[in-house]
N, C-alpha and C positions, 0 to 999 in steps of 0.2 A: 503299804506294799503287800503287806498279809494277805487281806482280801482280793484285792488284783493278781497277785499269783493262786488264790485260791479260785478264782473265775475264769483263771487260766488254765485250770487242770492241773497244777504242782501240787505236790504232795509235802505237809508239813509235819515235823516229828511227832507223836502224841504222848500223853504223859502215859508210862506204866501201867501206872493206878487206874484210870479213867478206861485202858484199854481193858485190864483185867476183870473189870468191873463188869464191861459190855460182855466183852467175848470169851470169859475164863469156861459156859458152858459146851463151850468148842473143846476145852484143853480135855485132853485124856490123861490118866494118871502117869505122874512124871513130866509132865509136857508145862512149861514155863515161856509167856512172853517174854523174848529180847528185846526188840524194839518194834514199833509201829507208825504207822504213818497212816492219816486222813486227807481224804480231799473232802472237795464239799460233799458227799453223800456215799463214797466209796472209801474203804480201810484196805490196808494189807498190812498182815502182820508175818513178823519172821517169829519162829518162837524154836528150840532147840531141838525140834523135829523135822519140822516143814514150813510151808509158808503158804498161808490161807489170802486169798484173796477177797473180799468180802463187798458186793457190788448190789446197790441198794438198785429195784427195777421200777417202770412207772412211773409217775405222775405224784405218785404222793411214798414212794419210796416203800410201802408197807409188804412187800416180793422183793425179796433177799434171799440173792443167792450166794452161799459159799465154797469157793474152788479151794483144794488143798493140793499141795504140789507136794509130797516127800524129796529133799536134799537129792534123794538118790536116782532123783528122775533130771534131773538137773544134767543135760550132755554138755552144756558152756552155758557162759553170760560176760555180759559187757559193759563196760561201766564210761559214759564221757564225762568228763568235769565241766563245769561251768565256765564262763570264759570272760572276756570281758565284758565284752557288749550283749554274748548268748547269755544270761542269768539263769537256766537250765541247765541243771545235770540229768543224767541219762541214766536208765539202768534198761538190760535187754537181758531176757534170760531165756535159752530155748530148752523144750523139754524134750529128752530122748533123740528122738532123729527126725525130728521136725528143720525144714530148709530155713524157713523163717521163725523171729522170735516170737514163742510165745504171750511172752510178757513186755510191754513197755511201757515205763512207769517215767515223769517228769518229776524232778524235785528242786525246790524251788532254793535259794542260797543257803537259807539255815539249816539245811541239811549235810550233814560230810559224807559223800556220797563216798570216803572211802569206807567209814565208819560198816556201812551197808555191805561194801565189797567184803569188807575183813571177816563179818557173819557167814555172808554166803560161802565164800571161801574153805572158812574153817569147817563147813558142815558137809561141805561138798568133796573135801580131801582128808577123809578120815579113811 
């Protein structure tokens, strides 16, 4: 099921370690991964600042771009759970005063997409 939700586009947790390894030359001083998540060739990470999007381009992946979105640009977001027979949950985040969402991210069951909520949340109502 890992792999066919990962060719499906869902996003699975990644370990820590593994992210801070790739992407800690992103962190600026004070800035710490919370959590992240991969699909096959794209990341996003939430870390106690903001939330970098990280979207591999081409053919052979080697054009990589990274989007950062600071909490504070964050005007809403939305979260659906999974359901029975939908095995996606939703995440939907719009930035500033954008009509439509910015961001829409699938994640596949082993993920708790409140888990996600509870991050966003807390960094968004400070």
């Amino acid at each position: 099921m890992g792999l066919f939700s990962a060719l499906l586009g869902n996003a699975g947790e990644a370990s820590l370690e593994s992210l801070q390894q790739e992407y800690g030359k992103l962190m600026v001083d004070g800035e710490s991964i919370e959590i992240g998540f991969k699909l096959i060739r794209d990341t996003f990470l939430f870390t106690n600042k903001r939330i970098i999007l990280v979207e591999k381009q081409g053919i052979t992946g080697s054009k990589v771009e990274y989007k950062s979105i600071p909490y504070k640009s964050i005007a809403r977001f939305s979260i659906e759970s999974a359901g029975t027979f939908d095995l996606d949950a939703e995440l939907k985040i719009w930035v500033s005063s954008e009509a439509n969402p910015s961001i829409v991210k699938q994640f596949n069951k082993s993920v708790n997409v409140y888990d996600v909520q509870k991050i966003i949340t807390y960094h968004t109502c400070k």
